[in-house]
N, C-alpha and C positions, 0 to 999 in steps of 0.2 A: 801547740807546744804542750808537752806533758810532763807531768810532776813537777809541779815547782813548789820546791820548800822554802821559797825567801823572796827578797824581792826585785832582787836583782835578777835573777831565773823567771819570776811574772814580767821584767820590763822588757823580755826579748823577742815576746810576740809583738808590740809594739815595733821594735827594733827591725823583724824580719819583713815590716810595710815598707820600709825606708828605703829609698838608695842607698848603695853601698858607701861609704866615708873613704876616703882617701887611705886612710889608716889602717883598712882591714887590709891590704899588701905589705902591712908589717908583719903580719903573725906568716912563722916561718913553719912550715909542715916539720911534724916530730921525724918522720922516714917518709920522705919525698920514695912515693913507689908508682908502677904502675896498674893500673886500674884494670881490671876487666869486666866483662858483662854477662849475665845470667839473662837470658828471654823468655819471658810469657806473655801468650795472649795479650794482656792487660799491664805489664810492669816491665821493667828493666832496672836489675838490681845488678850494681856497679859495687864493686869487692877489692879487696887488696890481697895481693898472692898469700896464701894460706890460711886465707876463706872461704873457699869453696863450698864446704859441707856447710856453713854457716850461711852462704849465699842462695843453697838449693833450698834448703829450710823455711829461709824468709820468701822465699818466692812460693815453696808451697803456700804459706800462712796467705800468703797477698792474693797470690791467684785462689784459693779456696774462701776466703770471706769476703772476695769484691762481689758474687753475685748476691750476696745477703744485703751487703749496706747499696746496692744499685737498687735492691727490691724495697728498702726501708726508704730509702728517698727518693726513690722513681728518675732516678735518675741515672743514663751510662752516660762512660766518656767517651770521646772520640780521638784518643791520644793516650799512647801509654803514659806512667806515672814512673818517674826515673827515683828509684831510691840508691842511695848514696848509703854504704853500710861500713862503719869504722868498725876498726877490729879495738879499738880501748877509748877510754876515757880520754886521754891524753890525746891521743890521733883527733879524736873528734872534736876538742877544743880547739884545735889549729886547725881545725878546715877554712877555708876559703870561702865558703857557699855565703857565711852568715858575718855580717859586719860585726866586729870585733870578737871577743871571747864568751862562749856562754858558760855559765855558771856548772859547776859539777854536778849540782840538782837539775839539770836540764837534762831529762834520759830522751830529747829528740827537738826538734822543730822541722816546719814545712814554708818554703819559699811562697810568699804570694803570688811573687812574681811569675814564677814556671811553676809553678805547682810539684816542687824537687822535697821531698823526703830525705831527712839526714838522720842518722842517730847510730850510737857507738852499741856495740854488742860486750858484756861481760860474763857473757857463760851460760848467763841464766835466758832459758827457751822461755819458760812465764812471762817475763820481763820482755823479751823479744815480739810475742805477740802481742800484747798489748800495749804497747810504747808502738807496735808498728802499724797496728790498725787504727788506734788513736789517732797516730799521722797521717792515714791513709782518709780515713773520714775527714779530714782538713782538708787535704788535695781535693774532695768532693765539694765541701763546700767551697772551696774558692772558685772549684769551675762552675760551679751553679750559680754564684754572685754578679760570676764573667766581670767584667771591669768595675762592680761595684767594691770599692774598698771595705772589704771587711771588718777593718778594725772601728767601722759606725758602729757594729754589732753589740748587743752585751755580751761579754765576758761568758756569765754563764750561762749561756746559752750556749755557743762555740764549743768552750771547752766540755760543759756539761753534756751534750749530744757528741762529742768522740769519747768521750771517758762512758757514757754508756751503750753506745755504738759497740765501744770492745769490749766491757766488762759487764754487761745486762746490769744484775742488781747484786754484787759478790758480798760474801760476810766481811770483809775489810771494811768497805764503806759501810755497813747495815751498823759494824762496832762502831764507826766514827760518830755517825750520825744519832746512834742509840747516845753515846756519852752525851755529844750535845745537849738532844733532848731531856737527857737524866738532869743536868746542870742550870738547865733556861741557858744555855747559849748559843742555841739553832738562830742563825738570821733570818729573818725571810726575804721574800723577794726584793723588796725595796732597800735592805740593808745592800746588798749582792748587787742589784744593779745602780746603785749610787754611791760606790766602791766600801762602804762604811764598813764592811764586812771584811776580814782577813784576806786577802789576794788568792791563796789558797784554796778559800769555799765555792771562790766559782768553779772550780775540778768538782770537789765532793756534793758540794751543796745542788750545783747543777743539775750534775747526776740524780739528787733527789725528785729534782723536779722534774728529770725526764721519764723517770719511774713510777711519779705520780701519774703523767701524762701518758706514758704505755700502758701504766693495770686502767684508766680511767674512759681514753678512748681508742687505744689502739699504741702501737710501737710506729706508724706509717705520718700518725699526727704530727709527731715530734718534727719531721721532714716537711708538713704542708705549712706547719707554723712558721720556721723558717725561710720558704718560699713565698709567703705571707708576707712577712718584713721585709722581703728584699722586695717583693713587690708595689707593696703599699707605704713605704718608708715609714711607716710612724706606729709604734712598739701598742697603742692602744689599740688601734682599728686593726693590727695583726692578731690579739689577741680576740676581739670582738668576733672576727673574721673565721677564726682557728678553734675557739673555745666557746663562743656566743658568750662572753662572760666579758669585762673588762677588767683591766690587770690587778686590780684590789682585791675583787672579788674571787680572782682565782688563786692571789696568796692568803687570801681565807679558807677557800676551801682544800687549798696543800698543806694548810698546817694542821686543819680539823682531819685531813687524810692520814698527818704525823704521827697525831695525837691518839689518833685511833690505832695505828702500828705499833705504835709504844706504851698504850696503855695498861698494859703487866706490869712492864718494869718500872715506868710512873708512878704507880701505885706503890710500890714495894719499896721503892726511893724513898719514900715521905716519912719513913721511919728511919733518925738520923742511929747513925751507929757507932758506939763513942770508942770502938777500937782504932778507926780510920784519921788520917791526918793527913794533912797535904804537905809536901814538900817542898815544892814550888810555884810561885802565887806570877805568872807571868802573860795570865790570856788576853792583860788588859794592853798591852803593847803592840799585838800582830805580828807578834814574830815569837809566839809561847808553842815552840819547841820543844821539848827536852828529849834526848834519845840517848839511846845504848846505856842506861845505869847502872851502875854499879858498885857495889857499897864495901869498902875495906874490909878486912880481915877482923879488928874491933871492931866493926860497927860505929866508930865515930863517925866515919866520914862516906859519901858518896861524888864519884863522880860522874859525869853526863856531859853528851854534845847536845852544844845551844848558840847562842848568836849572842853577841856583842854588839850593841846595835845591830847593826844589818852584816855584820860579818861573821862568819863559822866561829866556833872558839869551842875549848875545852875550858871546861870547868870543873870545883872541888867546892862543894858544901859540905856544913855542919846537918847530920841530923838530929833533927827535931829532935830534943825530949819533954816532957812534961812538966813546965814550970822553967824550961828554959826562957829567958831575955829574949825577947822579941828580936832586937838588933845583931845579936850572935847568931839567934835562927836563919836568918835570914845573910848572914856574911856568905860572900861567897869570892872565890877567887879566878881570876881569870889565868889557868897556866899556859893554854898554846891560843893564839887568834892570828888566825889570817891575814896578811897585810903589815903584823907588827913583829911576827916571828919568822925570819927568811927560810928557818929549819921546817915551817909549814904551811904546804902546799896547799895539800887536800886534805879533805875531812872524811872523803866516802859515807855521807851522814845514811844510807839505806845498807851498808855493807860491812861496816865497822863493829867491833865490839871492844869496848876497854876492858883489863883488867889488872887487877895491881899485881904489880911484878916485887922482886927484892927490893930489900933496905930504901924502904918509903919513896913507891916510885910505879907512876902508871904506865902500862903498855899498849902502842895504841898503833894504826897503821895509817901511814902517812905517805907524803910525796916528797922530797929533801932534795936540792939541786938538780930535778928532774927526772930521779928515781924513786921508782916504788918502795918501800922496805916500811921497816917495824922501827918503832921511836920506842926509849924510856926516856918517861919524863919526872922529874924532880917534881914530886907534891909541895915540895917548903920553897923554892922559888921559882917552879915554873921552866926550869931551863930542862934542854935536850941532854940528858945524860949518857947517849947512846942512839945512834941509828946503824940499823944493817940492812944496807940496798939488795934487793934483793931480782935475780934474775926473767922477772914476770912483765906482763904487761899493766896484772890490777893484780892487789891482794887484799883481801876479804876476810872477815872474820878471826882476828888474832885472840888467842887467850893463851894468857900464860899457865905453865903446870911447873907446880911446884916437885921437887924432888920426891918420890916415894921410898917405901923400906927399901924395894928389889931395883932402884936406878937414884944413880948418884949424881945425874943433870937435871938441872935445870933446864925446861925446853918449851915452846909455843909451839901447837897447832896452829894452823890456819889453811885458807884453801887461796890457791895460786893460780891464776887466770891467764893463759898463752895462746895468740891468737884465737880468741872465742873458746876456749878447751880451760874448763876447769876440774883441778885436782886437789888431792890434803895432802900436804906437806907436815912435817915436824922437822924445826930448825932446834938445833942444840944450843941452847944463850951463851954458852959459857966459849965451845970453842967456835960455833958458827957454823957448824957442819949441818948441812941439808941430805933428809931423808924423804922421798917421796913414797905416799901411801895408798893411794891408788891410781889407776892407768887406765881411765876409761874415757868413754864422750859423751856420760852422764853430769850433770849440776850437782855440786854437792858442798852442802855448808853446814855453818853454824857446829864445827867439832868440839868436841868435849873427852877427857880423859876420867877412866875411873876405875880400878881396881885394873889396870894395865894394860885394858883395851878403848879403844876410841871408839865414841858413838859419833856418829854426825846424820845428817838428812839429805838424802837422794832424791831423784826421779828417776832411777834404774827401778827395771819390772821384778827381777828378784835379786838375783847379784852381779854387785858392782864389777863387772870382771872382762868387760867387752877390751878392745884395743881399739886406742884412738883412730877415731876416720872411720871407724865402723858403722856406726850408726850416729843419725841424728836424731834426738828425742822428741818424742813428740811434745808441742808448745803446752798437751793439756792431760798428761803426765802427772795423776797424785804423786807428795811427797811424803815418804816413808822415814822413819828409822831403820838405821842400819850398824850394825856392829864387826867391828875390825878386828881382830887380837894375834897379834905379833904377825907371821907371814902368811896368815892364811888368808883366803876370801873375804870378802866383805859378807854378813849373811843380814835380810832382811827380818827384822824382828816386830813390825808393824806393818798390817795391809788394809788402813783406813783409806773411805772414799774422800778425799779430802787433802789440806796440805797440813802439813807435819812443821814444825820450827820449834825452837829456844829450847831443846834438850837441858835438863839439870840435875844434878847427882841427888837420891832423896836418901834416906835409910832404908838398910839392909837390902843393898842392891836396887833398889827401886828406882825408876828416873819418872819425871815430872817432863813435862811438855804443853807448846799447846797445839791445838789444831779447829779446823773448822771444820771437819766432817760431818758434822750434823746440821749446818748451816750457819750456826755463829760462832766466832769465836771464844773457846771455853779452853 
């Protein structure tokens, strides 16, 4: 299973050992359709009518990395691997394959039992390769386990060999793991396999350890080590067997490996810096979250998605000032949570962006009696002042723009997701009128308005301008900046080796960004 940001999303690899419950014949299919099939060599990708381009894609991605991870673990199969590819969010909560409902943070899981591959597609070809190789590295391991139940296994180990299976050593984790270490909050191995560690870290932290073990004695290790435990059941004499070290000994020498990787920024830490303040103190719970913030027009107030206990929620703090009351710093309000607000569904916690809209009121994009659309929400009590359903499958990235000199609406950007095909929209707030902003079968997000053209982020090669069904992007497609203004093309205004995200208006025309093109995030 890949990405889990809670814990309800970590209990469904568990869940997917299980016989099916009586109950899972409750959950009723969103569009009962019929299925068809894509064939390769090595896969059968099963599709829902107008997904075809989306179904050719993932079958290249499957048929072109199965001889890599067959050479990484020595191992073929003798049976293709059936993946199951939903065309939304929503489709792939109501499948059938997996007992009960998986969590919105679940971008996939793989059946033990038949070794079946599930996971919904939103647009994004990034996301698709890797949520699909991830899964696909699981179908390996279960046939290589053959009737041995996997879930003996540690956590990160499993997850940590698919999440570097499909993402080598990428700058996303290298930032996660740098903050850790900047902090003292890296686990080591005994935190991680004696669950003490966030649910979470077995993905990331894993990962670490399989990175340690590829620069240390090969990338083919990681595969013998594993073959190792299922053979020898018992996690020390694998190691002994694997690394000639036993298990202590090798989380001494992973972290003196950390220690060494990080020792710049280590360094450079140790001198505290009194412009910095933290705003939210929640890493000692496992479930210290906070996403998409974003801070008022006064600067009083921030808001951020986060978890209410173990449930999604929307929140509103006070910022911090200096010499503020501890107890006011720290108040915070819960305005939308999951399970206690019928007007919210979903949270789309990797897709979402808040922003305050009119007359003290957040805009956020949500699921409401089983449509997708745009909420305003009441910052002073919490309540739904507004939803507009809107005709998509998933919608992604909402910001509100306020009115300029030369336009007398108020209106949100955001990109619009229809069968696997996403585009930028602009809805008008006031009367509801939808304008669609480009038309192509490139990924494109995270829009922004300023001085009366729109910037957002592609993976088209120069301009956004193809027609749909044209082409499918390739999964490893840098992401650009790109500029829109009134009818004309899209033109590409960045061509970094690398991905592009969080566009922001600076002075005098200037925009702010970040990227990883140099390798880490900056």
């Amino acid at each position: 299973m890949h990405r889990v940001k809670d814990f309800v999303a970590f209990c469904l690899f568990g869940l997917s050992l299980l016989p099916m419950p009586l109950w899972a014949q409750w959950k009723v299919p969103l569009n009962p359709t019929e299925w068809k099939v894509v064939r390769t060599e090595r896969f059968l990708i099963h599709y829902q009518k107008g997904s075809y381009l989306t179904a050719v894609e993932a079958a290249r991605i499957a048929q072109s990395e199965a001889p890599r991870i067959e050479s990484l673990l020595r191992h073929r199969l003798h049976h293709r691997i059936k993946i199951f590819l939903y065309p939304s969010d929503q489709d792939f909560q109501s499948n059938s394959i997996l007992p009960g409902i998986p969590s919105e943070s679940t971008g996939g899981f793989t059946d033990f039992a038949r070794h079946r591959v599930v996971l919904p597609f939103n647009g994004n070809y990034q996301d698709l390769r890797h949520v699909l190789v991830h899964e696909i590295v699981h179908a390996y391991q279960f046939d290589i386990a053959d009737d041995t139940n996997p879930g003996i296994f540690p956590l990160w180990l499993m997850e940590g060999m698919c999440e570097y299976f499909s993402l080598g050593w990428d700058a996303q984790t290298d930032a996660r793991i740098r903050d850790l270490m900047i902090h003292g909050r890296m686990p080591g191995l005994w935190e991680l396999h004696t669950g003490q560690a966030n649910p979470y870290m077995n993905y990331k932290g894993g990962q670490a350890i399989m990175e340690f073990i590829a620069q240390r004695w090969g990338p083919q290790r990681i595969g013998f080590f594993y073959k190792e435990l299922i053979s020898l059941r018992d996690l020390e004499l694998a190691f002994e067997s694997a690394f000639g070290m036993s298990a202590a000994s090798f989380d001494l020498e992973w972290k003196k490996y950390l220690t060494q990787k990080y020792a710049v920024v280590l360094e450079e830490n140790k001198k505290a810096d009194p412009r910095f303040s933290d705003q939210t103190f929640r890493y000692v719970d496992g479930l210290g979250f906070q996403l998409r913030p974003v801070f008022s027009p006064d600067g009083k107030y921030f808001a951020y998605l986060s978890y209410d206990g173990i449930f999604p929620a929307l929140f509103l703090q006070r910022v911090g000032q200096p010499g503020m009351d501890e107890s006011k710093r720290n108040e915070r309000m819960v305005l939308l949570r999951q399970l206690r607000s019928s007007d919210f569904e979903q949270w789309y916690p990797l897709t979402n962006r808040i922003s305050f809209g009119p007359q003290n009121t957040l805009i956020v994009a949500t699921r409401s009696s089983g449509k997708p659309g745009i909420a305003q929400v009441s910052i002073e009590d919490g309540e739904m002042a507004r939803f507009i359903p809107l005709p998509f499958d998933m919608v992604h990235f909402p910001v509100f723009v306020p009115p300029s000199d030369d336009e007398t609406e108020e209106s949100i950007l955001f990109t619009g997701v229809v069968q696997g095909v996403s585009d930028l929209y602009r809805l008008d707030w006031q009367s509801g009128h939808l304008s669609r902003l480009t038309r192509d079968g490139f990924y494109e997000s995270d829009p922004m308005d300023m001085d009366g053209c729109v910037y957002f982020v592609s993976d088209a090669p120069a301009t956004a301008s193809s027609a749909p069904g044209t082409y499918a992007p390739s999964a490893q497609r840098n992401r650009n900046l790109f500029r829109k203004c009134g009818d004309g093309a899209a033109t590409k205004i960045t061509d970094l080796q690398g991905d592009v995200s969080r566009p922001a208006p600076g002075k005098e025309c200037s925009l702010y960004f970040l990227s990883n093109h140099e390798g880490v995030r900056n």
